[in-house]
N, C-alpha and C positions, 0 to 999 in steps of 0.2 A: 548542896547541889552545885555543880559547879557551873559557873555563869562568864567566864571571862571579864572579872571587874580589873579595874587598873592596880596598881600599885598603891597609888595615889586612894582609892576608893577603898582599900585593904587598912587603909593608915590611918584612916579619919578617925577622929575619936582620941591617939597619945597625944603625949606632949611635942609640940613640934623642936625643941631643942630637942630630945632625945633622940627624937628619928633624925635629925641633924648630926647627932655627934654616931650613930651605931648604924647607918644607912642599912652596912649591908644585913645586918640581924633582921631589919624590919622587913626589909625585901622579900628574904626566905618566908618571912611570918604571913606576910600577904601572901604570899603564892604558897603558903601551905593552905590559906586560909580561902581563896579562891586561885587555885589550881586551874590552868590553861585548859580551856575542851578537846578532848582528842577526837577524832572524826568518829566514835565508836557512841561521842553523849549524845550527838546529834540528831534529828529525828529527820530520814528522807522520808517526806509524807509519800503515798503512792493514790495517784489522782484519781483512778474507778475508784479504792477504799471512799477516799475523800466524798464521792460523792454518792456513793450509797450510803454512806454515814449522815450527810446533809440529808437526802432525802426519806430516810428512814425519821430522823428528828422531825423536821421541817412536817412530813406526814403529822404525827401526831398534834402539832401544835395547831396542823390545818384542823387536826379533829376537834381539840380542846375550842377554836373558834368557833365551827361549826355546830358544837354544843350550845355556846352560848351565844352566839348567832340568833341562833332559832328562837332562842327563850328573849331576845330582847325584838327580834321582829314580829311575834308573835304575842309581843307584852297584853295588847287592846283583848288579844281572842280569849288568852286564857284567865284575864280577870274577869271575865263573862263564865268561862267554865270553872273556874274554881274561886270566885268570890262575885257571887250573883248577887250580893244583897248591896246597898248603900249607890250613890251617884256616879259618876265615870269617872269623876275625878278620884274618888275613893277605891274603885275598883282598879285605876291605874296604878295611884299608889300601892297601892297591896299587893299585886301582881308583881312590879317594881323594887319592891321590900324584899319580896321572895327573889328575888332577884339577885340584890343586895346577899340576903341571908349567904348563901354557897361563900361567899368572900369574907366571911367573920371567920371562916372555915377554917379559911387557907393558911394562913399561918400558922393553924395548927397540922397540917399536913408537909409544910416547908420545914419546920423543925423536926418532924418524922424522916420525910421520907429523904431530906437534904444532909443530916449527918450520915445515914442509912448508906447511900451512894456513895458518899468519902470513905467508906467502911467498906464493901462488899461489891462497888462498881456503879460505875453510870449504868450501863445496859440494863442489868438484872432488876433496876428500880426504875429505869422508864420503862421497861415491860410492863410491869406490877402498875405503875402509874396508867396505862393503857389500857389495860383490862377493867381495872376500875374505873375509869372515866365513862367508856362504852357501857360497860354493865349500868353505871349511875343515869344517864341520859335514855337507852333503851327504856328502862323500867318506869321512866315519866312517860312513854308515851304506852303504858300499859294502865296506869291508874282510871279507875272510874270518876265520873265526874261527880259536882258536889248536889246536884238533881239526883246523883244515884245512892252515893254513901255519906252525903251530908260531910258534918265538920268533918268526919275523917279524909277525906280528898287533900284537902287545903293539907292538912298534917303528912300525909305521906309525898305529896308535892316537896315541904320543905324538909323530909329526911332524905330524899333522892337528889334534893339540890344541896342538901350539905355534904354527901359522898362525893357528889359533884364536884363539889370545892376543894373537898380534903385531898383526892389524888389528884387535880390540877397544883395544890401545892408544892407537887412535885414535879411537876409536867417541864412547865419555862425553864426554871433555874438548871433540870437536867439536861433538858435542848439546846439551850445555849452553853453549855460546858463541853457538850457529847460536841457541839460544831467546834468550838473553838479550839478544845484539844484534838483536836482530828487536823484542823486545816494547817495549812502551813502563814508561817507569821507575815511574810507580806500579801498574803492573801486570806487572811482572815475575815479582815469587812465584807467583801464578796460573800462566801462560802457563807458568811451571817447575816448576811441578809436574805438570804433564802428562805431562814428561821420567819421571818415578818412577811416574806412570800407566801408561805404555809397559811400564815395569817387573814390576808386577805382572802385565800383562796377559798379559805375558810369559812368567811365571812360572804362572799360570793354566793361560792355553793350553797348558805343556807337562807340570801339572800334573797337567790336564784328561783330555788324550789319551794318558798313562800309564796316569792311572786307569781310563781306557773299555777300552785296549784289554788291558790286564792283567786287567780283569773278563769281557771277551769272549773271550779265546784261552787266559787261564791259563799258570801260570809257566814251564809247563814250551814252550809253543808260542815265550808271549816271551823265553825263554832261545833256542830256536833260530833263531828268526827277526823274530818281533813288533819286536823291540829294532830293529831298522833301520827301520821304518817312520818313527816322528818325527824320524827325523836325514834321512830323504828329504824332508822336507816342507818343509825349510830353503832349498830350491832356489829354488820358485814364489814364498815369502814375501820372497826375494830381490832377485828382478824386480821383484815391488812395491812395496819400498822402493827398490829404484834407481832406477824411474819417479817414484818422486814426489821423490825429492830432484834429478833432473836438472833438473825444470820450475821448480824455483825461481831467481831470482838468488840474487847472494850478499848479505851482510846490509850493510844501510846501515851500521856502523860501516866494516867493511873497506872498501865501498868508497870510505867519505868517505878513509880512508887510501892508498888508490889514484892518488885526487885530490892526495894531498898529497905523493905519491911516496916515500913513509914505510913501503913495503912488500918492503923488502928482505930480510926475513927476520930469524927469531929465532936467535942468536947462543944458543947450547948454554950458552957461558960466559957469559952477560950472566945468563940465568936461574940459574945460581947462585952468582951475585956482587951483581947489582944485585938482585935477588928473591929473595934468600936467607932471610930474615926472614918474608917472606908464602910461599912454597912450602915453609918450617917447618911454618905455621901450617896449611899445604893438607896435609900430611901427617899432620899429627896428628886434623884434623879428619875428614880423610877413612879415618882408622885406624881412628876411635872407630864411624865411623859406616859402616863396612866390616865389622866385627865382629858391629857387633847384626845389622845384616844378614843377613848370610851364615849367623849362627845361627840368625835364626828359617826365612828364606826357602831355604838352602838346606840345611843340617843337619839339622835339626828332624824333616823324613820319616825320615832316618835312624835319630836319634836313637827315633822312635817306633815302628819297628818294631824295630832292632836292642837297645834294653834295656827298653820298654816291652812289647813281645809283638805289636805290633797287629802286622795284614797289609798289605801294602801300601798295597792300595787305603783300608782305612778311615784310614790316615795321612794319606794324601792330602787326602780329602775332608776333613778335619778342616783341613788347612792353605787347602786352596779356600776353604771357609767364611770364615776369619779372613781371606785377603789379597781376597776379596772385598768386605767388610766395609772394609778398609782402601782399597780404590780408589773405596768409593763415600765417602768423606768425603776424600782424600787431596785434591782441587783447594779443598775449604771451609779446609786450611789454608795452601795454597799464599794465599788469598786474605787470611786473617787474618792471613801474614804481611808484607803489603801493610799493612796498616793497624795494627799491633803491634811489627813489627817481626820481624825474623830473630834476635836472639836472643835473647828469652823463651821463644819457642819449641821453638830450639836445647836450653836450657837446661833448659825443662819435660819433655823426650823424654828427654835422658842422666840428667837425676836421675831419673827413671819408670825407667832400667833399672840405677841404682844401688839404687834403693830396694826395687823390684818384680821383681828376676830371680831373687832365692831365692824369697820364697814363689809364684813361678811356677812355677816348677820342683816345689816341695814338691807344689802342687797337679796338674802332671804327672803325679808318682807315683804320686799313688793309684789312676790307672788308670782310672776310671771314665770316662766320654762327657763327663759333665758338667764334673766336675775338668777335664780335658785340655781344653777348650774354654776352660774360666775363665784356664788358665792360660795357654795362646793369647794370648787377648783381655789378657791384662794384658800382656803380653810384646808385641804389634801395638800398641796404644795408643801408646805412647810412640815405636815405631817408627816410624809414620803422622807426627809432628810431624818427626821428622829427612828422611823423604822428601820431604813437601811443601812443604821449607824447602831443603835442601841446594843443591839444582838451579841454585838463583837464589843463594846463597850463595860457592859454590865459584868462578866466574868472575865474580866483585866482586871476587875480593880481588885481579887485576891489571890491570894498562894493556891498553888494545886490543892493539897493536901486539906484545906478548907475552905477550897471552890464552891462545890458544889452545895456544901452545906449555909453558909455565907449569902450565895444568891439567892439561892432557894427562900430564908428564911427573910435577907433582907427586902426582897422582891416582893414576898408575900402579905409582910407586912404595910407596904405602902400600895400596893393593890387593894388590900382589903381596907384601908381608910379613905385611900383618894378617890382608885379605880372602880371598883364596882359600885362605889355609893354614887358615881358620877351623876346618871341617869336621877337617880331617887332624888339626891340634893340638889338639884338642876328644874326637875321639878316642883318639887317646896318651895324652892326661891320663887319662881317666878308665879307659884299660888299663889306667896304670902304678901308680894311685891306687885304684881299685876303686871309685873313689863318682862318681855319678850326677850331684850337682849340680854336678860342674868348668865344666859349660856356664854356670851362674849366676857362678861367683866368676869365671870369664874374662870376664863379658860386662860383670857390675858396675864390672872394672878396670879396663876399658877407657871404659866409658861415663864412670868419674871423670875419667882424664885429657881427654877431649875436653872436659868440665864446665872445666879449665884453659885448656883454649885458647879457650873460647868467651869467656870474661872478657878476654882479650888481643885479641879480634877488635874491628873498628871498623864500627858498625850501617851497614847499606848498604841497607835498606827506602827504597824514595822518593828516592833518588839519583843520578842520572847515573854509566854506567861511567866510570872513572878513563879519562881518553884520550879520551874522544867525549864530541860535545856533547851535550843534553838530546835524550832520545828523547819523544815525549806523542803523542795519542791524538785531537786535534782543534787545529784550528789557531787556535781561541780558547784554548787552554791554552798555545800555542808565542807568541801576542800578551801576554797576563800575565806570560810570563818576562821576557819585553822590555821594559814597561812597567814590571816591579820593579826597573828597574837605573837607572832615572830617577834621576838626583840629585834630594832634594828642594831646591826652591826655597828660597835665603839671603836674609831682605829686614833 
């Protein structure tokens, strides 16, 4: 694929005497070997595509929240309706587990559906991932409960929460591939933070309608019924997102791969032998930044009714507030990571939850409105810079041609050990411990080691994906590339 490398970057690797004594042999060799872009390799993204492509992803991933939204703010109600027997402590954890379970999944669905996509297109396998997911979530809120069909509840719970899982395996890694090859390279960050837009919105809307309808029916109405209403609502939002991801094509990188008949699929073994190294680095990074996650956005209700005292609904609102707050500045950093870089950014978020996760927490406790907002807001801060950066992060660090398959699978797997057991192991500790702030020192932990890996990563703001040519935004910016590879004139 031809990339515009120097002369110099075509040479690395002979003997420097030889390319000393036969200059000009080598010269030809390099530019045979990385040949100059003609304006023809270039990709002029076109800005509506750009953003029905964004918001066609970005939809789904609001959906894929929005599923698991519900199931972590609804944790207390459904260990009531599907594991009635034992303490509250026990019933959370079980509920919690199942929880957990859809994420043991996914990995197995990132290995499916992630070469799948390198093979036969993004679109066609976020489709399929879409149908599945809504299918998975609808059919929970159709189950009887465990007063009605006994053990078998709990059992068809955790087979609708492992479909769950398995087409989410393919959800993220596809969303973030589908933005990044769409968007153009200095505006990538933007255009992917949109992806963690979805996200909250996600998490919102099913915050939202927890809240409402837990203040309008009361606990005891959504313990017997209320509770299925948000899992029915997975259906229509389903349609929605299928519609608009079938009207798109697929993204100018695959199909320039298409063109090059370079599309034969991802080799299971190539990703972890030749991508060994970078699907490391995809694991740790997405470990660190699975954790803070999952602690503030899906825990955290938990957390504040179950050892703080509040009620449901005022948890809620309290979380509304701050990821509200967080989506309306969330694309201002997607944008400044366009012009900063990806890891200052990176950087400024994980030390914010090294530095700022205990006295977050401290200020938790005190209980007050005030306090619990403050601590919110210092705990979302540094969050906001890992969302609006990640998106556009995660599918740089591989080749086209085993993008998709690569993220998918390295994503999955660090979601399913760090990220979904966030809540469950968060919990345990602080049974087994008795103190409150185990959410702070797990969260600090982990935010240091990602702080490690982001120093090993290689900046990718302003650069062309590894594998495809320059993506840009006008085709006076695609003649400037062209014109920079001019040799200057020797007289």
């Amino acid at each position: 694929m031809p990339n515009g490398s120097s002369t110099e970057a075509g040479n690395a690797g002979h003997d420097p005497a030889a390319v000393r004594r036969h200059p000009a042999l080598f010269r030809a060799v390099a530019r045979r070997r990385n040949p100059r872009l003609r304006r023809t390799d270039i990709t002029v993204t076109d800005e509506r595509t750009v953003r029905r492509a964004v918001k066609a992803a970005a939809l789904g991933n609001a959906m894929e929240w929005f599923d698991f939204g519900i199931y972590s703010y609804l944790a207390v109600t459904l260990g009531d309706v599907f594991f009635p027997s034992g303490s509250d402590t026990v019933r959370l954890l079980s509920s919690l587990a199942t929880f957990a379970v859809a994420f043991l999944v996914r990995p197995l669905g990132g290995m499916f559906f992630g070469p799948l996509g390198d093979r036969i297109g993004r679109k066609r396998v976020l489709a399929l991932t879409m149908v599945l997911m809504a299918s998975g979530t609808f059919a929970i809120g159709l189950i009887p409960s465990y007063a009605a069909i006994g053990f078998w509840s709990p059992v068809l719970l955790i087979c609708f929460r492992m479909l769950q899982g398995f087409s989410t395996g393919g959800e993220y890694g596809g969303a973030a591939t589908f933005i990044a090859e769409y968007a153009p390279d200095k505006r990538r960050g933007y255009f992917g933070s949109f992806l963690e837009f979805g996200t909250l919105a996600g998490y919102v809307g099913a915050a939202g309608l927890v809240t409402a309808m837990t203040s309008a029916l009361g606990g005891a109405a959504m313990t017997d019924w209320g509770w299925r209403i948000p899992f029915l609502v997975a259906g229509p939002l389903g349609l929605v997102g299928l519609y608009l991801r079938m009207k798109l094509e697929d993204t100018p990188a695959f199909q320039k791969l298409e063109e090059d008949e370079e599309t034969g699929g991802t080799e299971i073994k190539e990703i972890f032998t030749a991508q060994w190294a970078r699907l490391l680095l995809c694991v740790v990074l997405a470990g660190a930044y699975g954790i803070t996650d999952y602690m503030l956005l899906s825990y955290m209700p938990t957390y504040l009714t179950d050892r703080l005292g509040y009620d449901d609904a005022h948890g809620l609102l309290i979380l509304i507030a701050t990821m509200v707050l967080l989506m309306a500045v969330i694309t201002c950093v997607g944008r400044l990571s366009d012009r900063i870089g990806r890891k200052p950014l990176l950087m400024a978020g994980l030390g914010g939850f090294v530095a700022l996760s205990a006295p977050a927490f401290l200020l938790l406790k005190q209980g007050s409105l005030g306090a619990v907002l403050g601590g919110m807001l210092m705990l979302g801060l540094p969050l906001v810079c890992l969302l609006g950066t990640m998106s556009a992060v995660l599918p740089a660090l591989f080749p086209t041609h085993v993008r998709y398959g690569s993220l998918a699978i390295g994503y999955n797997i660090s979601t399913s050990l760090f990220g979904g057991t966030t809540p469950l192991v968060i919990t345990a500790l602080i049974h087994a411990t008795g103190s409150d702030m185990m959410p702070a020192f797990y969260t600090a932990g982990a935010a240091l080691i990602g702080m490690i890996a982001v120093a090993f990563m290689r900046e990718t703001a302003r650069q062309p994906l590894e594998g495809s040519p320059p993506a840009v935004a006008t085709k006076e910016e695609a003649e400037e590339i062209v014109i920079s590879q001019s040799p200057e004139p020797k007289f």
